[in-house]
VOBA-1610 file (N, C-alpha, C; in pm, whole numbers, padded with zeros to 5 digits, always signed):
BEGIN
Unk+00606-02047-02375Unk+00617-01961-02258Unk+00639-01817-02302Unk+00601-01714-02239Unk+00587-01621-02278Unk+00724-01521-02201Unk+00829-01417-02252Unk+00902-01362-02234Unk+00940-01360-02076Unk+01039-01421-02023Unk+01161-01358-01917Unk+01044-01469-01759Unk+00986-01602-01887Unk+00940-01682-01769Unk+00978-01839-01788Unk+00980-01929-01720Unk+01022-02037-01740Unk+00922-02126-01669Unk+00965-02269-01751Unk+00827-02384-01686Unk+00788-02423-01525Unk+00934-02390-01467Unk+00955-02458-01325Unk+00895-02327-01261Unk+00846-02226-01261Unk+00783-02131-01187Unk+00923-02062-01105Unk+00994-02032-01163Unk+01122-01952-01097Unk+01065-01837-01147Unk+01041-01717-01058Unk+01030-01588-01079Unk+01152-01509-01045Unk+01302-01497-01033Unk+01369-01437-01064Unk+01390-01410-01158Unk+01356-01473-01311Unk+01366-01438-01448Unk+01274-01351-01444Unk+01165-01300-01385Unk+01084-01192-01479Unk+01114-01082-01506Unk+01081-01026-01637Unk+01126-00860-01680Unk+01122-00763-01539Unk+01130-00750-01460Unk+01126-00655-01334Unk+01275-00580-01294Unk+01205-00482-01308Unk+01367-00377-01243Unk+01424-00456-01148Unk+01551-00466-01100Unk+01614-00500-00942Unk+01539-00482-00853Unk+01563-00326-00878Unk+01529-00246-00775Unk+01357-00292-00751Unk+01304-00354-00794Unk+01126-00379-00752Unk+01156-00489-00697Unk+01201-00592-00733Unk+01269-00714-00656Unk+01318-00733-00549Unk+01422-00638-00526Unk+01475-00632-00389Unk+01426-00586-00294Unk+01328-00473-00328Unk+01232-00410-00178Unk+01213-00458-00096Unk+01160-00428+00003Unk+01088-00544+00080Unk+00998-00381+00177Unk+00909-00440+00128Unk+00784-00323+00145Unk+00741-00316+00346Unk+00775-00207+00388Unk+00680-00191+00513Unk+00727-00308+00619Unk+00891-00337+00648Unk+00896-00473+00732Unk+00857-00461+00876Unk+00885-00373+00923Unk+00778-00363+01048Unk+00636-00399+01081Unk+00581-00345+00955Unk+00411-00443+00955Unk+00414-00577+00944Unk+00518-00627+00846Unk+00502-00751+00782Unk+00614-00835+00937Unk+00666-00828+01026Unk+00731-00832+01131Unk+00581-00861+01185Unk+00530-00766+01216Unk+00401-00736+01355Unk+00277-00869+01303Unk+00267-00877+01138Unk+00147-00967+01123Unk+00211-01089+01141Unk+00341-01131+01148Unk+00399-01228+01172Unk+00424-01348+01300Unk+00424-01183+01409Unk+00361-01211+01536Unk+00260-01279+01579Unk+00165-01159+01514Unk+00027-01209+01570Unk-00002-01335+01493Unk+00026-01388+01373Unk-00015-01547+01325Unk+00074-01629+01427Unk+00184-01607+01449Unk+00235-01724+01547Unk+00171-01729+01651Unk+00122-01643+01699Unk+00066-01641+01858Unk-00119-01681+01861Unk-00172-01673+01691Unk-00301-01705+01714Unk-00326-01825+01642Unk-00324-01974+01718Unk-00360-02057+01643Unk-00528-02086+01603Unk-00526-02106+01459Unk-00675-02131+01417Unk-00714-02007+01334Unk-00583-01946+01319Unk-00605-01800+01185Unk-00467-01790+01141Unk-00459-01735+00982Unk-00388-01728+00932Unk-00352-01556+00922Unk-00255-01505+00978Unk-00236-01336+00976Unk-00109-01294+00867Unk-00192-01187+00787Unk-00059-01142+00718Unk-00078-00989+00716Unk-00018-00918+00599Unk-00010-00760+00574Unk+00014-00760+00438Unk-00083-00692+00394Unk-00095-00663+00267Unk-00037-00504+00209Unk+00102-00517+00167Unk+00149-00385+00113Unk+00117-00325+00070Unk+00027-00337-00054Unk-00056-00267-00133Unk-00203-00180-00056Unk-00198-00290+00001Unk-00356-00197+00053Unk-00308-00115+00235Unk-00206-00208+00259Unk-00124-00117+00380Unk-00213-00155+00484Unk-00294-00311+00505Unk-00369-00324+00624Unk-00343-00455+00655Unk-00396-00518+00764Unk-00377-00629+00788Unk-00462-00728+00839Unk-00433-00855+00818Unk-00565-00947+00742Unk-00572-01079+00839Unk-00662-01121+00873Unk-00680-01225+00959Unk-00767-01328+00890Unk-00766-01451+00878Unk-00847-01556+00765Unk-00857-01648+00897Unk-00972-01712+00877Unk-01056-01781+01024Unk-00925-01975+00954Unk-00915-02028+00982Unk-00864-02119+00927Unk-00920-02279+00966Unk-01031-02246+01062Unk-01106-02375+01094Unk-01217-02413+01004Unk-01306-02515+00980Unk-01409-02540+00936Unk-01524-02440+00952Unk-01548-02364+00868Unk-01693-02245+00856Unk-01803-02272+00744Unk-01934-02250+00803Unk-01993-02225+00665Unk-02020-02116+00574Unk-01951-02021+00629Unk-01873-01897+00555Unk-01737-01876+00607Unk-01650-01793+00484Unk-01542-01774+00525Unk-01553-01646+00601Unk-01457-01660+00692Unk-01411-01531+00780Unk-01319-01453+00787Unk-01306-01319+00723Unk-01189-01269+00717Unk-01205-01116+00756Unk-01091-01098+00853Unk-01108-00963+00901Unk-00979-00871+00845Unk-01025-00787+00894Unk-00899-00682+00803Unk-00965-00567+00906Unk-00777-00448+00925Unk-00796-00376+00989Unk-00652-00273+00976Unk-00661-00154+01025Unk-00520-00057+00999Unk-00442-00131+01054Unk-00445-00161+01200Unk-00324-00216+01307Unk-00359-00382+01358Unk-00223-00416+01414Unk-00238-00560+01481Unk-00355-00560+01572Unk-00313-00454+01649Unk-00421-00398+01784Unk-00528-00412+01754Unk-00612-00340+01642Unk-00745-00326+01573Unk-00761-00479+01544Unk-00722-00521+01472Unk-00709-00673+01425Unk-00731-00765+01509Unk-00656-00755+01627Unk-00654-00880+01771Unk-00797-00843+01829Unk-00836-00721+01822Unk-01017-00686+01897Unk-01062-00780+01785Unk-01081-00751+01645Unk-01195-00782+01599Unk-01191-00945+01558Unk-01098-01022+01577Unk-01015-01167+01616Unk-01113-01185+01735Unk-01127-01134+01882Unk-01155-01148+02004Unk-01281-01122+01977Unk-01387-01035+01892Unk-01517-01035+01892Unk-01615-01128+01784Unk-01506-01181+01680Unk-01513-01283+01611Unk-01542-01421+01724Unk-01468-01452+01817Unk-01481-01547+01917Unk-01595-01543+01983Unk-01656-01428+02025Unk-01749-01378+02096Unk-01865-01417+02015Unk-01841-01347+01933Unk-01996-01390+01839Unk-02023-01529+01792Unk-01945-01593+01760Unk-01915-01717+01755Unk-01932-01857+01889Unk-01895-01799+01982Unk-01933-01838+02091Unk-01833-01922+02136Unk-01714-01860+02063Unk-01567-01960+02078Unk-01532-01938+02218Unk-01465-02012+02347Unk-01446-01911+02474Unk-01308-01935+02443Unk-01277-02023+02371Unk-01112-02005+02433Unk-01057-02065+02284Unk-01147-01975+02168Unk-01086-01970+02070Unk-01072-02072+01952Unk-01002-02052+01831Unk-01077-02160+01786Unk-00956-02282+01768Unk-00973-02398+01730Unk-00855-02497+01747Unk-00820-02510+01589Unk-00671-02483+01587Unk-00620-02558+01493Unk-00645-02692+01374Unk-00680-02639+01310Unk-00714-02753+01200Unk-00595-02867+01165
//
């Protein structure tokens, strides 16, 4: 194993400042994409810190994957709702 890691996948050992550890990046976004996944069944919603946007993954059976991304929840829930549209979902897609 290679320096400040162990077999069981515990990542509190890694070489990392505290201070990078303890952050917790942007919780208001990561709050808001939290929302919108509870409230949309048949997609998986998160927020990506790094890129500072937020991400919608289709989570039913596709023969492509579907993934939207957008600045805001708002932006995100349209292009969720025109995803349906084009799709020809009316009332969305069901839970896998």
């Amino acid at each position: 194993m290679g320096r400040g890691t162990t077999s069981t996948g515990d990542t509190s050992t890694h070489d990392h400042p505290p201070s990078a550890r303890s952050r917790n990046w942007d919780p208001d976004q990561r709050r808001a994409a939290r929302e919108l996944d509870c409230s949309e069944p048949g997609w998986v919603v998160f927020y990506g810190p790094y890129t500072r946007r937020f991400y919608a993954i289709a989570a039913w059976s596709s023969p492509h994957p579907l993934v939207l991304d957008a600045d805001g929840v708002g932006e995100l829930r349209e292009l969720m709702r025109e995803a349906h549209v084009e799709l020809g979902l009316t009332q969305g897609p069901r839970a896998a």
